[in-house]
C-alpha positions as CSV (number, residue, x, y, z in Angstrom):
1,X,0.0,0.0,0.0
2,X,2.9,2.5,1.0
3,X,4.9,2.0,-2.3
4,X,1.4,2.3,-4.4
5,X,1.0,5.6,-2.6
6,X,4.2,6.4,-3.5
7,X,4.0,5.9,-7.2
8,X,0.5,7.6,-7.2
9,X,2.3,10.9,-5.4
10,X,4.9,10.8,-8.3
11,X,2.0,11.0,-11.1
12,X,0.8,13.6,-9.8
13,X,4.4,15.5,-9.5
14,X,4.8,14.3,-12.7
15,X,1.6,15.8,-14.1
16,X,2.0,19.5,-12.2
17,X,2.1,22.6,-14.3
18,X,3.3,26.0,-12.5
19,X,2.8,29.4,-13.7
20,X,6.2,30.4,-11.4
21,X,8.7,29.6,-14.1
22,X,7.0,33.3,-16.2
23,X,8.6,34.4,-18.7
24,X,11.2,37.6,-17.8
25,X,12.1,40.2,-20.2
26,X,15.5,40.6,-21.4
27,X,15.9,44.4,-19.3
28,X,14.9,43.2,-16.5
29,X,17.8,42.1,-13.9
30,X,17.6,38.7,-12.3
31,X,16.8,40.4,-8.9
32,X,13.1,39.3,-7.7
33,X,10.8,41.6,-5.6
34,X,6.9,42.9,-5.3
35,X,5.7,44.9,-2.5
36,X,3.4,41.6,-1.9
37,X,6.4,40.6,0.6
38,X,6.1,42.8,3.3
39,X,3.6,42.1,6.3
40,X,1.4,44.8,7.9
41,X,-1.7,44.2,9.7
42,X,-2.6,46.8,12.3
43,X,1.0,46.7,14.3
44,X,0.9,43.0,15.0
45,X,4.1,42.7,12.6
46,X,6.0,44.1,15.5
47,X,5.1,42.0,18.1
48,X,8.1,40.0,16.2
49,X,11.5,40.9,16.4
50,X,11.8,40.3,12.5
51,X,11.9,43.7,9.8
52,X,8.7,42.4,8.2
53,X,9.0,45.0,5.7
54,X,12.5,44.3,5.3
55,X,11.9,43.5,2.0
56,X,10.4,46.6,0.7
57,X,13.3,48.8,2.7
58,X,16.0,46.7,0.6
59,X,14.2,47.3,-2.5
60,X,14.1,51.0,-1.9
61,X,17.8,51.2,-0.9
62,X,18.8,49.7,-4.1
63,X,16.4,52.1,-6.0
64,X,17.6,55.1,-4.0
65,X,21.3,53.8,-4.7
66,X,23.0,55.8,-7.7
67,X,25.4,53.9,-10.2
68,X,27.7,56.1,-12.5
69,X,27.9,55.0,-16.1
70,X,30.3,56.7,-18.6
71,X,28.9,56.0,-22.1
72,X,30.9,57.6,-24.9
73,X,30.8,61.1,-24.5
74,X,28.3,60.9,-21.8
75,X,28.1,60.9,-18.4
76,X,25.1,59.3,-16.6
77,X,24.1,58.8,-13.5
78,X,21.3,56.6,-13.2
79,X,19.4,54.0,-10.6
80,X,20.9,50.7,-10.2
81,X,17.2,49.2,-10.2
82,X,13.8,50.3,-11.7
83,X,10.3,48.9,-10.8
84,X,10.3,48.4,-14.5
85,X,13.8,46.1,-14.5
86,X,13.2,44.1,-11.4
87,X,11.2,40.6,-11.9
88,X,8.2,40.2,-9.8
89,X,7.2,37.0,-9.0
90,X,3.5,35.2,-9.0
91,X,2.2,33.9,-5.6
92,X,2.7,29.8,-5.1
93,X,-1.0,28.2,-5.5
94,X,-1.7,25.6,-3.1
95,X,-1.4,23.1,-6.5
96,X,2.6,24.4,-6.3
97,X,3.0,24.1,-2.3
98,X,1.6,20.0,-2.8
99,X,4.6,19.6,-5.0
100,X,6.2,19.6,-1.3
101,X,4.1,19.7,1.4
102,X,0.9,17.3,2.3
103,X,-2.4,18.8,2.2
104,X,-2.1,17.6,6.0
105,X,0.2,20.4,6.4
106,X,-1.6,22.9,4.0
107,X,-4.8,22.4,6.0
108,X,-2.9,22.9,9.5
109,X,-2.4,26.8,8.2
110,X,-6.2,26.7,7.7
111,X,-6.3,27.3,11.5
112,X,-5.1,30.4,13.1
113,X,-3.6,29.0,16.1
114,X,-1.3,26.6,14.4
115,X,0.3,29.7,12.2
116,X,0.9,32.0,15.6
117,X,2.7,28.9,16.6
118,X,4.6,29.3,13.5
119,X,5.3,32.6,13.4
120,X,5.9,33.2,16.8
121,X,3.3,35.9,17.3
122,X,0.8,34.6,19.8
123,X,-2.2,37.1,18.9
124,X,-2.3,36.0,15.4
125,X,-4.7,33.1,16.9
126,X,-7.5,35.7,17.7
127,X,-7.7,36.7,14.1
128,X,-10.1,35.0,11.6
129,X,-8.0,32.9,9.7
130,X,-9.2,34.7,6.2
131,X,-7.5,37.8,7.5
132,X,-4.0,35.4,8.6
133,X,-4.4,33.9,4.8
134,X,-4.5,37.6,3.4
135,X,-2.1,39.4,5.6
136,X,0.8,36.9,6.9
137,X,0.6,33.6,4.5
138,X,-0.1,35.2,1.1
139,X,3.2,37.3,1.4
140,X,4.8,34.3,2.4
141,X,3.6,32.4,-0.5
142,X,4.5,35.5,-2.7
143,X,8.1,35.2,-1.8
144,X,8.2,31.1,-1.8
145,X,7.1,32.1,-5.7
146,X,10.1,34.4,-6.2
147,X,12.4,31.7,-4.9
148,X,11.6,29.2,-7.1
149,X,11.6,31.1,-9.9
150,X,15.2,32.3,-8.5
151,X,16.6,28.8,-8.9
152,X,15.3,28.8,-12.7
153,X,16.4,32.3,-13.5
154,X,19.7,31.5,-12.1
155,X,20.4,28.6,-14.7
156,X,19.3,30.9,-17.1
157,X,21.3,34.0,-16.2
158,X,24.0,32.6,-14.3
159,X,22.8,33.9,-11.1
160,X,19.7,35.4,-9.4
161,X,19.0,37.4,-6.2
162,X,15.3,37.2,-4.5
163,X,15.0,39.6,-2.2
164,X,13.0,37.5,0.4
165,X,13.0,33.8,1.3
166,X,15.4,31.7,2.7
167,X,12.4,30.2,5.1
168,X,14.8,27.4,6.3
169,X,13.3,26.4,9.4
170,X,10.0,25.0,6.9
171,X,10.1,21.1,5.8
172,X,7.9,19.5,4.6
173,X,5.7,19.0,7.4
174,X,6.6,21.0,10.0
175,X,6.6,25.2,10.0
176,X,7.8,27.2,12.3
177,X,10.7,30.1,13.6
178,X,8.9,32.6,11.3
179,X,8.4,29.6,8.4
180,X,5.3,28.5,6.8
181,X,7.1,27.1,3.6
182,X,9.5,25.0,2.5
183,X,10.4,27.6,-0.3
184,X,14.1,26.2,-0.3
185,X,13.4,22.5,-0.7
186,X,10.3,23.6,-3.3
187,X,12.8,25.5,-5.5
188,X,15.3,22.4,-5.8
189,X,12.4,19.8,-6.3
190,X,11.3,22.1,-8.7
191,X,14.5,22.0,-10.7
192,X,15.1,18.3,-10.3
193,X,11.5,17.6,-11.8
194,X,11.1,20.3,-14.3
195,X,15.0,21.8,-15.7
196,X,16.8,19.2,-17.5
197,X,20.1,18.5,-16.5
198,X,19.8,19.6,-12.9
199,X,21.3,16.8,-10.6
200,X,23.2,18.1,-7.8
201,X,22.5,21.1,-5.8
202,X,24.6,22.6,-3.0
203,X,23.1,24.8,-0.1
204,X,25.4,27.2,1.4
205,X,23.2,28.5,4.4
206,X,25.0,31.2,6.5
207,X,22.1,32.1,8.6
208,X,23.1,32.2,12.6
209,X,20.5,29.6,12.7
210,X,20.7,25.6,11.9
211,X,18.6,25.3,8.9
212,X,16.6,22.2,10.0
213,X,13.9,22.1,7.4
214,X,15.7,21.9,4.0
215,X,18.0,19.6,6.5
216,X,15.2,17.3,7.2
217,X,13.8,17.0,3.6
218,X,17.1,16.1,1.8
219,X,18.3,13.7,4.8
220,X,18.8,10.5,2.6
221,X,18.7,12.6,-0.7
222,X,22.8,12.2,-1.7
223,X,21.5,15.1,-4.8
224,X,21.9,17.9,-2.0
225,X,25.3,18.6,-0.4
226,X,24.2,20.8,2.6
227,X,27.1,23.4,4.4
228,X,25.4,25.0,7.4
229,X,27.4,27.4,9.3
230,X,26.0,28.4,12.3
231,X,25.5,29.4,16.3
232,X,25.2,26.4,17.8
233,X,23.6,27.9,21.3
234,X,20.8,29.2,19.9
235,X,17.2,27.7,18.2
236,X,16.8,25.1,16.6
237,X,19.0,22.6,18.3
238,X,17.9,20.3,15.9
239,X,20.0,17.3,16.1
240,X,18.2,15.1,14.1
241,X,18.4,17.5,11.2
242,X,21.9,18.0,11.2
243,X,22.6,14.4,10.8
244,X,21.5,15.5,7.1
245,X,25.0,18.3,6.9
246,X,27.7,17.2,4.9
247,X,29.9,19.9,6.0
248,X,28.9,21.1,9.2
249,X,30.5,24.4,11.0
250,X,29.2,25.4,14.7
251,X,30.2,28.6,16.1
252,X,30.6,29.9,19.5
253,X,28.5,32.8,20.7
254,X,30.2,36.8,20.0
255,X,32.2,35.0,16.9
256,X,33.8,37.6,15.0
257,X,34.9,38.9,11.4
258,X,38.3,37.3,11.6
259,X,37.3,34.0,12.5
260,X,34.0,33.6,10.6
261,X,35.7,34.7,7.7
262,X,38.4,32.4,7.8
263,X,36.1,29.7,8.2
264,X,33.5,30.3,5.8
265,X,36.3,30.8,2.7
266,X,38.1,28.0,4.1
267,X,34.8,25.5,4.0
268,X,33.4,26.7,1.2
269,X,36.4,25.8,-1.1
270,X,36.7,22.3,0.6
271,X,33.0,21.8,-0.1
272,X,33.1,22.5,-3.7
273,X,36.2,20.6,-3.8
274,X,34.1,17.6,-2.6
275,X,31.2,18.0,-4.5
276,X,30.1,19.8,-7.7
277,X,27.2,20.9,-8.4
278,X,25.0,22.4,-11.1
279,X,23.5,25.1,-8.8
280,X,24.6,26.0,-5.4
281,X,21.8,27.9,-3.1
282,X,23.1,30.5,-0.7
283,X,20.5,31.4,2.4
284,X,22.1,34.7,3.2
285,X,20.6,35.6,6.5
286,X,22.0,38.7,8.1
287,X,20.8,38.0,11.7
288,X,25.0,37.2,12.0
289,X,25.1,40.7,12.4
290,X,26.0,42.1,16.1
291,X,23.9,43.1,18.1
292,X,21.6,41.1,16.9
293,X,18.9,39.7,19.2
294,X,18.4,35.9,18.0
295,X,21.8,35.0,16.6
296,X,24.1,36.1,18.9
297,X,27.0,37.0,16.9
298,X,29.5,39.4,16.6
299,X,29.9,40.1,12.4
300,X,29.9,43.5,11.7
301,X,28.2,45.1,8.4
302,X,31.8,44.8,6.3
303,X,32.1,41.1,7.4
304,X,28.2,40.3,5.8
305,X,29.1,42.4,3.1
306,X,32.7,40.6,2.7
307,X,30.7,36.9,3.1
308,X,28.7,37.7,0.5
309,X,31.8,38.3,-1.4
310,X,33.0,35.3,-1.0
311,X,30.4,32.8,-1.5
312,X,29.5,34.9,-4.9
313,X,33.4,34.5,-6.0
314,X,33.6,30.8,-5.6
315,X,30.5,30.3,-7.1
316,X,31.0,33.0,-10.3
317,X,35.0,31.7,-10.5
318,X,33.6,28.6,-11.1
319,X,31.2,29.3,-13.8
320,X,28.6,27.8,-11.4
321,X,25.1,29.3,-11.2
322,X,24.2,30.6,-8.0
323,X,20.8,32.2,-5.9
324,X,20.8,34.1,-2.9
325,X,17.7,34.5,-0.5
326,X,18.3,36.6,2.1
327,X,16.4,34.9,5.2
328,X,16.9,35.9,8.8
329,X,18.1,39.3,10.2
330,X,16.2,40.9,13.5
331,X,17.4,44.4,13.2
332,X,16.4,47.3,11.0
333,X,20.0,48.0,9.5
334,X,20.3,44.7,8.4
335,X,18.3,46.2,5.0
336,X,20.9,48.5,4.2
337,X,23.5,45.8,4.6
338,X,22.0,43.6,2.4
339,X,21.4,46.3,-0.3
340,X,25.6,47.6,0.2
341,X,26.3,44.0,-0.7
342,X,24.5,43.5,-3.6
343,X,26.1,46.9,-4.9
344,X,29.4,45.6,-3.7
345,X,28.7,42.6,-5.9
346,X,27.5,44.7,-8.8
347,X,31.3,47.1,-8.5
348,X,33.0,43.9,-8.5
349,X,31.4,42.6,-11.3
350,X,30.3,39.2,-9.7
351,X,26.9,40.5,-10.4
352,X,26.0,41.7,-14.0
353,X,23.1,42.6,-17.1
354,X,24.0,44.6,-19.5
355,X,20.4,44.6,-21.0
356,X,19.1,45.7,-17.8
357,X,21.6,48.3,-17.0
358,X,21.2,50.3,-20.4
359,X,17.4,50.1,-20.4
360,X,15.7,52.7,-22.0
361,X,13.6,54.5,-19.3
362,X,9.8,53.7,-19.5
363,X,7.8,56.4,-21.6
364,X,6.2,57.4,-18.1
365,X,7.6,56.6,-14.7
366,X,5.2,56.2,-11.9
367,X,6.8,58.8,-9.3
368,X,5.9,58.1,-5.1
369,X,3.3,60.5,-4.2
370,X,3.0,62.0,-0.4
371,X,0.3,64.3,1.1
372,X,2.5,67.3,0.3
373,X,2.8,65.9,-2.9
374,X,0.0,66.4,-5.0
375,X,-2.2,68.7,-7.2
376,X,-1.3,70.5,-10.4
377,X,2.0,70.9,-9.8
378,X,3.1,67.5,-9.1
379,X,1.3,66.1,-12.3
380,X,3.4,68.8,-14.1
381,X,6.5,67.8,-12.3
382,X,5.9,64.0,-12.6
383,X,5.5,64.5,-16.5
384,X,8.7,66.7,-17.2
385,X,10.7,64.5,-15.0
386,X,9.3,61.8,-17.3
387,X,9.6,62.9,-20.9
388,X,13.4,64.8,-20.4
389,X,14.7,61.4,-18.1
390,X,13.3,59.7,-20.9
391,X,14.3,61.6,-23.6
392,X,18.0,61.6,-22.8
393,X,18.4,57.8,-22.2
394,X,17.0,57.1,-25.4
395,X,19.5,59.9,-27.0
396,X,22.3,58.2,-25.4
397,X,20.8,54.3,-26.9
398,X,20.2,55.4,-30.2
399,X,23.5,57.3,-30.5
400,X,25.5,53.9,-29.6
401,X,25.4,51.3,-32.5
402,X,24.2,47.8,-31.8
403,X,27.1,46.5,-33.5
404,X,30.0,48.8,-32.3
405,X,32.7,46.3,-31.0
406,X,33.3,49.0,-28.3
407,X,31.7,47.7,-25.0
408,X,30.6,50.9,-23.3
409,X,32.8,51.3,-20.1
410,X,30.8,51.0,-16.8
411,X,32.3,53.1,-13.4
412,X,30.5,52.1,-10.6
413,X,30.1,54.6,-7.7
């Protein structure tokens, strides 16, 4: 009876369309985000120690951040990131979450109780569980979208950043530390099943926190080389999961730069020396950081910013794809970290789209609006801004032939 279950539950893998692999467009960097991340429901997101608008406060750092191009006999000064050249990502139906998780498990969320437990936010049980759906789960599902398409962009592009995810306390039965998904082990089963040629994966997960769920789904599975550097006083104290670690690295509360460092370059060339993989998955978390409430650490903001460094060098080096999600981090600069890295990537050139970089701006850009913002005058200001920013750019693409052999040279500042 088990094994006929079994061969039933493939057929039906086997038989599963997803909308999540969408079609990108050719200007748009392989960085995933929609404002359908962030949480907020009346100030109960704060009863958490988690940013949950962390997401949004990354995006806008990256948007705010200026990148200096020198073009021919132009000088420009433009945004690293447009709404219009990000990716955003579909939300995971309940037909793309079965791929993983049981409809045991999908039914558990069904009840309010079970996903305070989850998240850690007691009140959440008091709230009708259409409202928990809407306000907590469906960002949640929105980001377990983004990063399994990351895993698929990656392969395409070489790499991929998703600006949330990394829920790596999720398996496939079990939520919980802030987790309701399994969006790590969904992305690789989605690539095993679904992108030919995919055959070994590699997680590099850096989170101050054991990553127990992807640990308990790939336990037997010799596909998934798992390196999990991480605090070894604090949650989950999973021991059963880490029986699933190939190469495991526990730390000692208040580690610092030097030492972390020198253990994650150290580890993560003897891992790839053991193992090679088609796509390596790097859960980024920032809760490293000190000061940090939950992971106990001592890394400063260069130290994330020089991990991240790292684990993209080996990887690009390599000519392996990689995806980042960024996971955990408890404290509000931890936003601004993660945004300095990816534009520390970007200078260094581990990070590139040229198609995305010279995109011609959108005939009209969509500027924020405040209450001091608004009236005649803004509509006039929103439309000059729009036609001259516009204007220029496309000056600058038609007066570059597409088939100069002179790249144009790119100074990032």
């Amino acid at each position: 009876m088990e094994d006929e279950n079994d061969n039933n539950k493939l057929k039906r893998k086997k038989k599963h369309t997803t909308q999540l692999y969408k079609d990108v467009l050719n200007t748009q960097w392989p960085i995933i985000y929609t404002p359908e991340y962030n949480i907020s429901f009346m100030g109960l997101e704060k009863l958490h120690p988690f940013d949950s608008a962390k997401w949004g406060r990354v995006f806008e750092f990256l948007k705010g951040s200026t990148v200096f191009y020198h073009i021919y006999n132009y000088n420009v000064e433009a945004q690293m990131v447009r709404d219009d050249t990000i990716i955003k990502p579909l939300e995971a139906t309940e037909e793309d979450l079965n791929f993983v998780h049981s409809k045991t498990y999908l039914n558990s969320l069904k009840w309010s109780w079970n996903v305070a437990g989850i998240t850690e936010v007691p009140p959440v049980a008091l709230l009708p569980n259409f409202v928990v759906q809407k306000k907590v789960l469906r960002p949640f599902r929105y980001q377990t979208g983004g990063t399994i398409l990351a895993g698929k962009l990656a392969l395409d592009r070489g790499w991929c950043i998703n600006i949330g995810g990394g829920f790596h306390h999720c398996s496939a039965e079990r939520g919980g530390g802030f987790c309701a998904y399994a969006d790590i082990t969904l992305s690789i089963k989605f690539l095993f099943e679904k992108v030919e040629g995919v055959s070994k994966v590699m997680i590099v997960d850096l989170d101050a926190h054991q990553g127990n769920g992807h640990e308990r789904d790939f336990m037997n599975d010799n596909r998934v080389y798992i390196m999990d550097v991480y605090n070894r006083g604090i949650y989950p104290h999973d021991g059963f999961a880490k029986r699933a670690i190939k190469r495991k690295i526990e730390l000692q509360h208040f580690t610092d730069d030097d030492v972390y460092l020198d253990l994650v370059r150290r580890h993560i060339e003897g891992a790839l020396n053991e193992f090679k993989p088609d796509i390596i998955v790097y859960n980024a978390g920032t809760d490293i950081l000190d000061g940090d409430p939950l992971g106990n650490l001592s890394i400063t903001p260069q130290g994330i910013i020089e991990r991240d460094q790292i684990v993209f060098q080996k990887a690009r080096t390599r000519g392996i794809p990689i995806f980042m999600v960024t996971s955990g981090g408890y404290l509000k600069q931890t936003a601004r970290i993660i945004a300095d890295s990816i534009l520390n990537l970007k200078t260094l050139g581990l990070i590139s789209w040229d198609e995305a970089e010279f995109a011609p701006l959108p005939e009209e850009i969509s500027l924020p609006r405040s209450q001091s913002d608004g009236g005649l005058f803004a509509k006039m200001k929103r439309a000059c801004i729009s036609r001259s920013s516009t204007q220029d750019f496309n000056q600058i693409n038609n007066d570059i032939s597409p088939t100069s052999p002179d790249k144009p040279q790119i100074e990032n500042g």
